[in-house]
PDB file of N, CA, C and O in Angstrom:
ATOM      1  N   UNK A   1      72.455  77.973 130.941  1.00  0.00           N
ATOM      2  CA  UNK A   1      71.721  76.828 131.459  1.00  0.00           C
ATOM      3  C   UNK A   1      72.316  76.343 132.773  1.00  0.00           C
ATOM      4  O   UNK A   1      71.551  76.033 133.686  1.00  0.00           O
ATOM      5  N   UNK A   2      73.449  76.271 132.901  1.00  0.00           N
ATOM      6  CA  UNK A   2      74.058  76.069 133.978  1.00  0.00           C
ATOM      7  C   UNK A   2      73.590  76.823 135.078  1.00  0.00           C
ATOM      8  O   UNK A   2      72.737  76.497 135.903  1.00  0.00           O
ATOM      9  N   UNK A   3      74.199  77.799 135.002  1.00  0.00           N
ATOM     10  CA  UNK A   3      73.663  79.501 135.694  1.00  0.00           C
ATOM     11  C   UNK A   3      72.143  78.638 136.704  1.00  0.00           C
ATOM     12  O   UNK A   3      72.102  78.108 137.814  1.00  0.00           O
ATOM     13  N   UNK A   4      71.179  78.854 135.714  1.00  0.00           N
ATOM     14  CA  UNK A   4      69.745  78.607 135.740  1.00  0.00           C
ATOM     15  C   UNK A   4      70.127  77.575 136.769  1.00  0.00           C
ATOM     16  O   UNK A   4      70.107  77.889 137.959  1.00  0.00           O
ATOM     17  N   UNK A   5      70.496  76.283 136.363  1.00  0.00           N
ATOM     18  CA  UNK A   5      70.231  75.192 136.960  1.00  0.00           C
ATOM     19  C   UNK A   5      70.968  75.129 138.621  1.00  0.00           C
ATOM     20  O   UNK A   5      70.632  74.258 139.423  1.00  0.00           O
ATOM     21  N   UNK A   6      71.824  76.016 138.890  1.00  0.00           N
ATOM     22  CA  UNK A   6      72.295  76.098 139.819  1.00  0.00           C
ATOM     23  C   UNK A   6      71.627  77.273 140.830  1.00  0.00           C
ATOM     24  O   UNK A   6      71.512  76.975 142.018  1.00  0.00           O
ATOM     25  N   UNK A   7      71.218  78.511 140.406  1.00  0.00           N
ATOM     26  CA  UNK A   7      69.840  78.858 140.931  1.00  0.00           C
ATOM     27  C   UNK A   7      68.421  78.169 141.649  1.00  0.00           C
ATOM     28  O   UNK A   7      67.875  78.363 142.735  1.00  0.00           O
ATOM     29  N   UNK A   8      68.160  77.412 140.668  1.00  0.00           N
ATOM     30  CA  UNK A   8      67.388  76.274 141.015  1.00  0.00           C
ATOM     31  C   UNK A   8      67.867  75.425 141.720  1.00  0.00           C
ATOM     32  O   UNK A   8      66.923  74.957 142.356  1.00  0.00           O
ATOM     33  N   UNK A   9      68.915  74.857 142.044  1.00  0.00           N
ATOM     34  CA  UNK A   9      69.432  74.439 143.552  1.00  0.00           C
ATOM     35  C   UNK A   9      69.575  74.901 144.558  1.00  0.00           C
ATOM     36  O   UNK A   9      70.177  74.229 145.395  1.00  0.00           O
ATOM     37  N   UNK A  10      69.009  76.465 144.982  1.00  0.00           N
ATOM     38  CA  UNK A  10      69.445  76.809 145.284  1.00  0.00           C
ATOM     39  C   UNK A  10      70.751  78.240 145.769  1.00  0.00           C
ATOM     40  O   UNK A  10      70.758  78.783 146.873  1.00  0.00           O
ATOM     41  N   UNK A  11      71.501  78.496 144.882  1.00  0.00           N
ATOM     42  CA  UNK A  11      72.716  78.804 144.794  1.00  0.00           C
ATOM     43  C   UNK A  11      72.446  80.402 144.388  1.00  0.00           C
ATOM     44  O   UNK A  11      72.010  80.629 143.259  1.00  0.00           O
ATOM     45  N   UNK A  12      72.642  81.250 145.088  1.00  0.00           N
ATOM     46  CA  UNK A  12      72.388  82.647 144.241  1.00  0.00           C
ATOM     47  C   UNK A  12      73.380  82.833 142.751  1.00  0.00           C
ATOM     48  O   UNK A  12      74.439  82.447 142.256  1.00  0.00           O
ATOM     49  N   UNK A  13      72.085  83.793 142.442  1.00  0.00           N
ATOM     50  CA  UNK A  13      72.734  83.660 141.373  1.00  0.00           C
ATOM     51  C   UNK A  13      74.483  84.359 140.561  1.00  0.00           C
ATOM     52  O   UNK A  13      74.942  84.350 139.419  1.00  0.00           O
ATOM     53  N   UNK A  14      74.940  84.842 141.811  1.00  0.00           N
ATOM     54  CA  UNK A  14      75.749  85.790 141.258  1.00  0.00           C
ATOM     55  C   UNK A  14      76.931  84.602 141.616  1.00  0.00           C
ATOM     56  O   UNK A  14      77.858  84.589 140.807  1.00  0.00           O
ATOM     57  N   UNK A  15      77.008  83.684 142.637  1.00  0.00           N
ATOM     58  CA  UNK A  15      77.396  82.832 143.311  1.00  0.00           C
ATOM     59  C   UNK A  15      77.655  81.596 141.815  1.00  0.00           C
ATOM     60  O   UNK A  15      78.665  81.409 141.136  1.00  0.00           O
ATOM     61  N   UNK A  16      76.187  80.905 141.734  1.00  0.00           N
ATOM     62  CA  UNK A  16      76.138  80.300 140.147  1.00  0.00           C
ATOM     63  C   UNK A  16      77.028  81.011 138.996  1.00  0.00           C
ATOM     64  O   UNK A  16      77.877  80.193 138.642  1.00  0.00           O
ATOM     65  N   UNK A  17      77.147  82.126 138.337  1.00  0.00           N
ATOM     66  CA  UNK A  17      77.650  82.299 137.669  1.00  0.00           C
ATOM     67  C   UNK A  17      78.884  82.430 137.707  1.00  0.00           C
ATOM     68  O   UNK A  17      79.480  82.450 136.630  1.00  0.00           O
ATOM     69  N   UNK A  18      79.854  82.596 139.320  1.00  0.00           N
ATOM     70  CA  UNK A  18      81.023  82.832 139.297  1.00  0.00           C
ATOM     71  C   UNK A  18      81.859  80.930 139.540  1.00  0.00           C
ATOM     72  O   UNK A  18      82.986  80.555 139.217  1.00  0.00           O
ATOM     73  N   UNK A  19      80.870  80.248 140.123  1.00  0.00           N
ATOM     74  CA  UNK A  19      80.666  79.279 139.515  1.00  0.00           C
ATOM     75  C   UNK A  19      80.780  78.084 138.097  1.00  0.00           C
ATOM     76  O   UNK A  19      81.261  77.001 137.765  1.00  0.00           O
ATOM     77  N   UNK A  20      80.124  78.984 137.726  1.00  0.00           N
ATOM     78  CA  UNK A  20      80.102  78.583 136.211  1.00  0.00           C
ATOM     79  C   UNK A  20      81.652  78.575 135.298  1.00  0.00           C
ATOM     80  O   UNK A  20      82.288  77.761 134.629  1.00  0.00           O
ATOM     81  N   UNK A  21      81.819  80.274 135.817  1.00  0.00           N
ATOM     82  CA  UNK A  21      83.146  80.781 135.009  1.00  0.00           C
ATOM     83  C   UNK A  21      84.762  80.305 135.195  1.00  0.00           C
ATOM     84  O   UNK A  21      85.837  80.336 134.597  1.00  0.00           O
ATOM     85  N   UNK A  22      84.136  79.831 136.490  1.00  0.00           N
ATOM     86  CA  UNK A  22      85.761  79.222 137.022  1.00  0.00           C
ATOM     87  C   UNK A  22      85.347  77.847 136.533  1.00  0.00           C
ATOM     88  O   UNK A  22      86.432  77.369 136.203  1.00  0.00           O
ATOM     89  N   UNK A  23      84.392  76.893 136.280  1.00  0.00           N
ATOM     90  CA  UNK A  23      84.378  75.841 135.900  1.00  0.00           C
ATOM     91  C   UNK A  23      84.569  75.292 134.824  1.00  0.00           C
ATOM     92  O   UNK A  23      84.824  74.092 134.716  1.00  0.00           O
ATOM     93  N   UNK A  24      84.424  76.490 133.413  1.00  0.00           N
ATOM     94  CA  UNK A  24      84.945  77.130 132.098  1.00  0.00           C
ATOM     95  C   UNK A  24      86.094  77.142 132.159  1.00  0.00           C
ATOM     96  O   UNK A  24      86.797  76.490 131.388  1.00  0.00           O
ATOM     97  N   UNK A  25      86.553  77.897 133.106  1.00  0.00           N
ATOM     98  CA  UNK A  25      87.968  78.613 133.020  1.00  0.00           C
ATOM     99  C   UNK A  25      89.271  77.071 133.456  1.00  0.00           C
ATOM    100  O   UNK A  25      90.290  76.901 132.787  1.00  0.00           O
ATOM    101  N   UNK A  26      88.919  76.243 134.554  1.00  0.00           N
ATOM    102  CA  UNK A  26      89.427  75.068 135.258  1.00  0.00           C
ATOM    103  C   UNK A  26      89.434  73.991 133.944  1.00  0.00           C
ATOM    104  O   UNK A  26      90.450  73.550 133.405  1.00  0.00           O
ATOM    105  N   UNK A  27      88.107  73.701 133.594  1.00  0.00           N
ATOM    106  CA  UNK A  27      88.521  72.403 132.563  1.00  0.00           C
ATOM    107  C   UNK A  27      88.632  73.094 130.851  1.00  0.00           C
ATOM    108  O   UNK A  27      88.548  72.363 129.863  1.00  0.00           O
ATOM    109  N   UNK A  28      88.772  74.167 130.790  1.00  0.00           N
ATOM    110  CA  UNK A  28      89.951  74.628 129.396  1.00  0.00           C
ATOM    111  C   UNK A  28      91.189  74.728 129.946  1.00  0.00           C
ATOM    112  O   UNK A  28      91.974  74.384 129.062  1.00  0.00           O
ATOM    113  N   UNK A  29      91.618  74.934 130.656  1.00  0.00           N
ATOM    114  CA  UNK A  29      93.272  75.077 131.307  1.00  0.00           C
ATOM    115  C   UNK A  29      93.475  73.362 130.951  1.00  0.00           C
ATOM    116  O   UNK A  29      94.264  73.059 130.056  1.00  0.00           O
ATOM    117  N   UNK A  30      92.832  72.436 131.590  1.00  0.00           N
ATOM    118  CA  UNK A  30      93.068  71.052 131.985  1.00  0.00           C
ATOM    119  C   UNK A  30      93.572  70.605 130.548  1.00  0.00           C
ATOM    120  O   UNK A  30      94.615  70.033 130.234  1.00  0.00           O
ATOM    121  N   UNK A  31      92.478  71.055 129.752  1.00  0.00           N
ATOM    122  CA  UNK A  31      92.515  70.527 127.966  1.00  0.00           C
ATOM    123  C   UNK A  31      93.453  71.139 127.550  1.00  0.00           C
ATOM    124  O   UNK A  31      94.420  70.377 127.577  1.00  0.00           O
ATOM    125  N   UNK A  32      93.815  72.393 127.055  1.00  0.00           N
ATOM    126  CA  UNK A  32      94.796  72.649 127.126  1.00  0.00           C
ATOM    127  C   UNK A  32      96.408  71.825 127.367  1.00  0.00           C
ATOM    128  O   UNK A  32      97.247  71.447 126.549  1.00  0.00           O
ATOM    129  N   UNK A  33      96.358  71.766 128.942  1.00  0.00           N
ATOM    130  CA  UNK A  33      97.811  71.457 129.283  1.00  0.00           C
ATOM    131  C   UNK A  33      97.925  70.789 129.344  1.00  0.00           C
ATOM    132  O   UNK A  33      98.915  70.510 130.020  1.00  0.00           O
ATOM    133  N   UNK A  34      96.893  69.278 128.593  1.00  0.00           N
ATOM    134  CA  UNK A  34      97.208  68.073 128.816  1.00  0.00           C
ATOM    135  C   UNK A  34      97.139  67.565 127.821  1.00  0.00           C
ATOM    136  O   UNK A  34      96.619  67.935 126.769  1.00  0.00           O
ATOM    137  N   UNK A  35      97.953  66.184 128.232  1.00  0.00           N
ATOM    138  CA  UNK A  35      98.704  65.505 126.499  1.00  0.00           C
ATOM    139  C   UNK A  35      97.486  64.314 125.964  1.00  0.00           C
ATOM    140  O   UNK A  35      97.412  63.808 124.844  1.00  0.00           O
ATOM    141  N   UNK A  36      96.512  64.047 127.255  1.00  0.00           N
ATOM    142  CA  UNK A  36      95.598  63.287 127.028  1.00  0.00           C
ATOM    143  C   UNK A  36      94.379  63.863 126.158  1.00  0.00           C
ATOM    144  O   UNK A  36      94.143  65.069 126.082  1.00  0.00           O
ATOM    145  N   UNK A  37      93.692  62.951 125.565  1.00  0.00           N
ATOM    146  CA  UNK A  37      92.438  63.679 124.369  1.00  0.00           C
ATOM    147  C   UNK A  37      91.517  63.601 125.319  1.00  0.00           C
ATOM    148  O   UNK A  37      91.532  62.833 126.281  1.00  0.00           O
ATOM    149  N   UNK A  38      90.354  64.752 124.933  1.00  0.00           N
ATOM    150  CA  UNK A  38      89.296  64.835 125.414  1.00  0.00           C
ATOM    151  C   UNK A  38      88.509  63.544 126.402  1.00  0.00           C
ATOM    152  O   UNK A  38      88.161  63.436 127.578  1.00  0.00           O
ATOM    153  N   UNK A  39      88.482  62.885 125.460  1.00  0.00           N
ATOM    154  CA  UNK A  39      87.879  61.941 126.050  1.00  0.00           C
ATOM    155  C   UNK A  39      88.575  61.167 127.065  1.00  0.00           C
ATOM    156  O   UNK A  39      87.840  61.032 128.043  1.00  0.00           O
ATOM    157  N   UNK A  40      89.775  60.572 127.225  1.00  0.00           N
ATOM    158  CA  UNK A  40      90.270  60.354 128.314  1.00  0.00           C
ATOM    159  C   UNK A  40      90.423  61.150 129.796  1.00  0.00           C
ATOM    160  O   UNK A  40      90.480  60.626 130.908  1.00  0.00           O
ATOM    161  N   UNK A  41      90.471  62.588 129.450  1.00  0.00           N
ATOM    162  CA  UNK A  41      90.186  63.037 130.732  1.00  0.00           C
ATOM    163  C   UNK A  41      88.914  63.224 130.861  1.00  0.00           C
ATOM    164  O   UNK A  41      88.669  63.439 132.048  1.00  0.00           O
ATOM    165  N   UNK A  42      87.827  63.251 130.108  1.00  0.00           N
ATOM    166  CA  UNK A  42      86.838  63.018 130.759  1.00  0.00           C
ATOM    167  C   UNK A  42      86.348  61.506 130.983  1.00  0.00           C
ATOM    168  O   UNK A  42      85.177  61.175 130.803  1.00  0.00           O
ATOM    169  N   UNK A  43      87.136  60.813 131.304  1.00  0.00           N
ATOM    170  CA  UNK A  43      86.528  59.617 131.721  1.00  0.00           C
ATOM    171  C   UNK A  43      87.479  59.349 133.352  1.00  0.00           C
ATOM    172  O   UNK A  43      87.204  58.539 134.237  1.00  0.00           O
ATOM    173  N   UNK A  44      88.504  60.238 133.308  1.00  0.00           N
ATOM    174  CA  UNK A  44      89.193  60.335 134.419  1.00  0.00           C
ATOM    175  C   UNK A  44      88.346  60.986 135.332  1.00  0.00           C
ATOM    176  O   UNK A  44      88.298  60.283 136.342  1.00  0.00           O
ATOM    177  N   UNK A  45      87.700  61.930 135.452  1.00  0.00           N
ATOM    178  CA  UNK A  45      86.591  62.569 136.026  1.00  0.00           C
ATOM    179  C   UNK A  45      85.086  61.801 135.955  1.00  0.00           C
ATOM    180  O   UNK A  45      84.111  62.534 136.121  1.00  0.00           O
ATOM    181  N   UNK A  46      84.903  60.694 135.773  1.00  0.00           N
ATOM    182  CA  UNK A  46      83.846  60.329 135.644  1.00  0.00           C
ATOM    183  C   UNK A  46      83.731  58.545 136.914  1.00  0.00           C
ATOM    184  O   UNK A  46      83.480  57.366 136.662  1.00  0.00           O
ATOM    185  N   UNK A  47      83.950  59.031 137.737  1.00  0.00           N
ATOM    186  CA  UNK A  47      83.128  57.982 138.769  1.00  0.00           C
ATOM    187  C   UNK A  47      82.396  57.100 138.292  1.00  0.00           C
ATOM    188  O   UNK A  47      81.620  57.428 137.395  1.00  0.00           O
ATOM    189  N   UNK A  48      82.431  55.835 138.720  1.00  0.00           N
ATOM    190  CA  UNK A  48      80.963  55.013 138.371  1.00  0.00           C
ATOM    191  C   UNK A  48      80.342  55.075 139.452  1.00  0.00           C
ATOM    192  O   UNK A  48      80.737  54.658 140.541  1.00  0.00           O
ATOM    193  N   UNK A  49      79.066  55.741 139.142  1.00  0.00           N
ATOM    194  CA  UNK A  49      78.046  55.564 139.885  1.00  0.00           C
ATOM    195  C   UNK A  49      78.201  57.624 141.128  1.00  0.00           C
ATOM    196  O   UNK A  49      77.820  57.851 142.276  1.00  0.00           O
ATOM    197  N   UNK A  50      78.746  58.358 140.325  1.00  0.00           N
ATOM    198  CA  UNK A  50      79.080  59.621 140.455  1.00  0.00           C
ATOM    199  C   UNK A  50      77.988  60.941 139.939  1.00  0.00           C
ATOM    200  O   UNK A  50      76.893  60.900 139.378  1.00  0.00           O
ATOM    201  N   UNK A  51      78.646  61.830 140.304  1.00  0.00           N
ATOM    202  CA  UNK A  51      77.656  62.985 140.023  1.00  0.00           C
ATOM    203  C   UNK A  51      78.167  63.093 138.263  1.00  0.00           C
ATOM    204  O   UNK A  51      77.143  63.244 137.597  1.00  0.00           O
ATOM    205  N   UNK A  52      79.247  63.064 137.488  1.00  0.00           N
ATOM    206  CA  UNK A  52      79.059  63.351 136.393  1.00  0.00           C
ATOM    207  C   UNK A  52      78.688  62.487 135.700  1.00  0.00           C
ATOM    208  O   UNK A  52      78.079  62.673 134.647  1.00  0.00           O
ATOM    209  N   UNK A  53      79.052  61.170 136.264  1.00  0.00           N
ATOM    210  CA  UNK A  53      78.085  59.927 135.808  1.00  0.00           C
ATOM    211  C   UNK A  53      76.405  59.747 135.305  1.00  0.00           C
ATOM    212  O   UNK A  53      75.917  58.986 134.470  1.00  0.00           O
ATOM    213  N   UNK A  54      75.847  60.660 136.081  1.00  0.00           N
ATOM    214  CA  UNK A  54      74.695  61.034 136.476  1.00  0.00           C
ATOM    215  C   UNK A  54      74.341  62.434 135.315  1.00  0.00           C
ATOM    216  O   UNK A  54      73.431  62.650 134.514  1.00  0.00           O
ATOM    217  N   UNK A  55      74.969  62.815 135.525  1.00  0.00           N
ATOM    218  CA  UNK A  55      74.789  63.997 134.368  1.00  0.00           C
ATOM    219  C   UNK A  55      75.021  63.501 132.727  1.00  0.00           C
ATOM    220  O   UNK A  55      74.258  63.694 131.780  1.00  0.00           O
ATOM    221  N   UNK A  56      76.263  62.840 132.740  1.00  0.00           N
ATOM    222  CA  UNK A  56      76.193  61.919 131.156  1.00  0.00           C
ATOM    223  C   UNK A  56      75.382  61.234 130.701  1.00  0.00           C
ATOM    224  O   UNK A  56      75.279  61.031 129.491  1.00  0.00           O
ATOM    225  N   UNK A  57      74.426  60.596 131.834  1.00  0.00           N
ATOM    226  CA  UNK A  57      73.452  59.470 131.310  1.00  0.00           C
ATOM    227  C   UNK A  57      71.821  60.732 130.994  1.00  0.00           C
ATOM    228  O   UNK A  57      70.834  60.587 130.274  1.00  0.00           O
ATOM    229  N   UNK A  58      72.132  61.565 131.679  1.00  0.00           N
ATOM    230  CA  UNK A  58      70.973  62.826 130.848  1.00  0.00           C
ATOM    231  C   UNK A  58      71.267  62.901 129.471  1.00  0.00           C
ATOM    232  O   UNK A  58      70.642  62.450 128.511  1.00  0.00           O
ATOM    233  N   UNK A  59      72.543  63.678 129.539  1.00  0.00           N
ATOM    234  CA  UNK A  59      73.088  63.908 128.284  1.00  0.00           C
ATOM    235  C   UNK A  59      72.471  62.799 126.757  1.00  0.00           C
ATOM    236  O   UNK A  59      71.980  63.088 125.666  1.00  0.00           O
ATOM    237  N   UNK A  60      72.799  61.606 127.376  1.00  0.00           N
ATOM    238  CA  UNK A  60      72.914  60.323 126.235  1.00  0.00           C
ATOM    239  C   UNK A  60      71.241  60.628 126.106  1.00  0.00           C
ATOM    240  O   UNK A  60      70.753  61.055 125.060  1.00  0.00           O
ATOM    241  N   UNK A  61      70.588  60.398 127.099  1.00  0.00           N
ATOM    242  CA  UNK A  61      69.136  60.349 127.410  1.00  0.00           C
ATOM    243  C   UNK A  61      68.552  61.149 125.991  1.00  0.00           C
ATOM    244  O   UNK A  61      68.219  60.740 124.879  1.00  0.00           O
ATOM    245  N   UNK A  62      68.626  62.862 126.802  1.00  0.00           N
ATOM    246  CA  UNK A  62      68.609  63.923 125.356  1.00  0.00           C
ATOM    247  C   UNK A  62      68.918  64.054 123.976  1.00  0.00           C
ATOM    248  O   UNK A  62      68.362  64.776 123.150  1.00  0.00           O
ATOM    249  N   UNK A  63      70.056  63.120 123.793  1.00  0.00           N
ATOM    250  CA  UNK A  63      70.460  63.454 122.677  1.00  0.00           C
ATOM    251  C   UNK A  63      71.463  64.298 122.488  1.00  0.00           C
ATOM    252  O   UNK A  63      71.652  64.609 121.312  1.00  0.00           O
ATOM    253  N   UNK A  64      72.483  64.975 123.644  1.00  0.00           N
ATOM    254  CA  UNK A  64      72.834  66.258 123.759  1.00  0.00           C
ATOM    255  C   UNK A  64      73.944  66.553 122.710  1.00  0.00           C
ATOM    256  O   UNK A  64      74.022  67.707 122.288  1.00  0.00           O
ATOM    257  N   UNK A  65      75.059  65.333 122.122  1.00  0.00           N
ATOM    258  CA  UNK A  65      75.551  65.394 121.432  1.00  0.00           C
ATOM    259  C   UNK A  65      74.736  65.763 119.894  1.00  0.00           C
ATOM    260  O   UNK A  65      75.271  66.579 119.144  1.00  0.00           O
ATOM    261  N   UNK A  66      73.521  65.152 119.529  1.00  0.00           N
ATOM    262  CA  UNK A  66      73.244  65.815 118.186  1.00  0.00           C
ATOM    263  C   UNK A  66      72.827  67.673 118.154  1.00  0.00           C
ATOM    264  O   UNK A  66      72.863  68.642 117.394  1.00  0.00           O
ATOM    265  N   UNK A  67      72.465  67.314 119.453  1.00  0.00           N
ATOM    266  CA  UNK A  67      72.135  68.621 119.919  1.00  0.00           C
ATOM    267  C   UNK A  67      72.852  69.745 119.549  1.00  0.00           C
ATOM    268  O   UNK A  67      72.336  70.810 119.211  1.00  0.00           O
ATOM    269  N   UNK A  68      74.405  69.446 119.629  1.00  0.00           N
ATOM    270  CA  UNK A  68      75.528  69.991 119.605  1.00  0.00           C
ATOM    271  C   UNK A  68      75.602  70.312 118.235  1.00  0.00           C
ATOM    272  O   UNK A  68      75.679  71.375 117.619  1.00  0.00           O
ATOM    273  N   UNK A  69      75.569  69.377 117.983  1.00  0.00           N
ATOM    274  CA  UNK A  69      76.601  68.930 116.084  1.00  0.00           C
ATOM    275  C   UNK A  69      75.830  69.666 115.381  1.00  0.00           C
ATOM    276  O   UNK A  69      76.393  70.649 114.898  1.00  0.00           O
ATOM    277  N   UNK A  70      74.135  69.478 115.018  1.00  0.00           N
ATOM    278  CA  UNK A  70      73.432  70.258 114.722  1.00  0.00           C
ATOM    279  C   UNK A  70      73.523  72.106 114.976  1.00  0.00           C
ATOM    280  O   UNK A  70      73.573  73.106 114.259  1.00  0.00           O
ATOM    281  N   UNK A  71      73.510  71.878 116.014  1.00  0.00           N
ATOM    282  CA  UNK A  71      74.057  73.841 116.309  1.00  0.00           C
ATOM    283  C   UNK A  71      75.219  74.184 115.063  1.00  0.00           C
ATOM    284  O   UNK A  71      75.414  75.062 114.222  1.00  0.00           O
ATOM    285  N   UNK A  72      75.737  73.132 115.439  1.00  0.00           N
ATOM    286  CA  UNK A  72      77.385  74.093 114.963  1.00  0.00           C
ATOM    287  C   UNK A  72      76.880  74.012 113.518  1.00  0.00           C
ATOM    288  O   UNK A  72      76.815  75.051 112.861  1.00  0.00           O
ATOM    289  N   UNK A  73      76.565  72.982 113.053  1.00  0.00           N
ATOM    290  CA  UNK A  73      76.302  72.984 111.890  1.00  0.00           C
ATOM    291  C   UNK A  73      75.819  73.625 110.880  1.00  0.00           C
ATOM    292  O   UNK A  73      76.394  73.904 109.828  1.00  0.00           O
ATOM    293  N   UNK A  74      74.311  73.959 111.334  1.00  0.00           N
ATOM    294  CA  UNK A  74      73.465  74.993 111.099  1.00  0.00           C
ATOM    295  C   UNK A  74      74.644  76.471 111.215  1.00  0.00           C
ATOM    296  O   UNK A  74      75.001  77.012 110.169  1.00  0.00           O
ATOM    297  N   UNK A  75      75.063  76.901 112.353  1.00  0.00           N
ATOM    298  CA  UNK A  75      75.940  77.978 112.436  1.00  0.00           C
ATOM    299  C   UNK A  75      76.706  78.179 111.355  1.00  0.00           C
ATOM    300  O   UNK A  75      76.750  79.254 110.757  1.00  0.00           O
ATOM    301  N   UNK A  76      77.462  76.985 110.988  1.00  0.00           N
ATOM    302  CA  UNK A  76      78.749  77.492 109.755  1.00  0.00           C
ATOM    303  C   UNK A  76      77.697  77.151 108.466  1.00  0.00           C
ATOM    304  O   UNK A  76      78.173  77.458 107.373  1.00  0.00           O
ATOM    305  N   UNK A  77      76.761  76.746 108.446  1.00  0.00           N
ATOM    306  CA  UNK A  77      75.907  77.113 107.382  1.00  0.00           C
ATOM    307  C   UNK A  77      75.485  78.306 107.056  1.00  0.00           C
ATOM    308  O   UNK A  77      75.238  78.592 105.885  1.00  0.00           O
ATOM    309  N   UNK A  78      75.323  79.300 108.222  1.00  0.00           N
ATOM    310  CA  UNK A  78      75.029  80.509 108.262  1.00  0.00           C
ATOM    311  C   UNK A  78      76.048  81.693 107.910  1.00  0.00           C
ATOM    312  O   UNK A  78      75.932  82.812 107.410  1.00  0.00           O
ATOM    313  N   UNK A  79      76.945  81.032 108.333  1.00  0.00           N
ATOM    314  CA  UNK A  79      78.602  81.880 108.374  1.00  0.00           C
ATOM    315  C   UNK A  79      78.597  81.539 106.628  1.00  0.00           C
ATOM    316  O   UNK A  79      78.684  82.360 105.715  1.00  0.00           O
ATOM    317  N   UNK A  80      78.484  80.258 106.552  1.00  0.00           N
ATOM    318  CA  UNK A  80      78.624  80.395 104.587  1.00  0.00           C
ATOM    319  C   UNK A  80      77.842  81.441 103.748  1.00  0.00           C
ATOM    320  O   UNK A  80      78.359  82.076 102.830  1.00  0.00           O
ATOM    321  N   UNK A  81      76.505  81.570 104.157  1.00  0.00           N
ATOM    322  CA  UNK A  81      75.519  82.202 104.339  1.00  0.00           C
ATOM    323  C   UNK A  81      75.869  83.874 104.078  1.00  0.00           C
ATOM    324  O   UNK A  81      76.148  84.559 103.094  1.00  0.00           O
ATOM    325  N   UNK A  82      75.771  84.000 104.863  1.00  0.00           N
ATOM    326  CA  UNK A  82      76.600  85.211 105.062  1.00  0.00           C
ATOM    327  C   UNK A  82      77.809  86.108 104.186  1.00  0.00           C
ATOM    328  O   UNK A  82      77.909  87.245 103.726  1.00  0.00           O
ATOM    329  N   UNK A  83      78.726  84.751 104.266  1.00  0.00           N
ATOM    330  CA  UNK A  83      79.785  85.294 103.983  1.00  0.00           C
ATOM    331  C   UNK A  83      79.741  85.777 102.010  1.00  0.00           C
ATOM    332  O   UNK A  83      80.312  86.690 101.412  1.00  0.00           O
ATOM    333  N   UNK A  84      78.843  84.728 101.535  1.00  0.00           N
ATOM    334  CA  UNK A  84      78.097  84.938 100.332  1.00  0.00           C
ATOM    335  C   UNK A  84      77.956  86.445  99.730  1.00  0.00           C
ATOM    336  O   UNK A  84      78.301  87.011  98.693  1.00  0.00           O
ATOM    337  N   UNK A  85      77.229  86.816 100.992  1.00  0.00           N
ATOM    338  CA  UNK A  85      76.570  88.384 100.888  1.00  0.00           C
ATOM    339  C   UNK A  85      77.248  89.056 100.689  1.00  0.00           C
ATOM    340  O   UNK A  85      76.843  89.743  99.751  1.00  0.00           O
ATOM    341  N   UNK A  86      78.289  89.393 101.058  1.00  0.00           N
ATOM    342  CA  UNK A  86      79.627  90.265 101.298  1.00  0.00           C
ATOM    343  C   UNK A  86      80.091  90.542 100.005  1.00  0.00           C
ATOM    344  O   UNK A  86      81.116  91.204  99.846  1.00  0.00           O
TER     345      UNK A  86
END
């Protein structure tokens, strides 16, 4: 989705995806090596009145967190699922 959405700005796509991967790769290092929880560094990165500012208030908009929870959910339902069969 990212990928996509940065295409759509614009951005070739090979450009977008290398993009993408270092932006993956940058804020798991961050989480990782830092003593702060999730949520504090992302509020360290979050401007008022900013570009990720702007992107969170989509997020809330969507729903993106049930969005989430639901996935995973359903998933290790499946993994139970599964693992049944075996």
């Amino acid at each position: 989705s990212m990928i996509t959405a940065g295409v759509k700005s614009g951005i070739p796509e090979e450009i977008a995806e290398e993009l993408v991967k270092q932006t993956a790769i940058g804020s798991a290092r961050l989480a990782a090596e830092s003593l702060e929880s999730l949520a504090e560094l992302r509020k360290k990165v979050t401007s008022p009145g900013g570009t990720t500012e702007a992107a969170m208030q989509v997020f809330l908009k969507y729903k993106f967190k049930d969005v989430v929870i639901a996935a995973i959910q359903r998933a290790t339902q499946r993994a139970e699922e599964l693992s049944q069969k075996s």
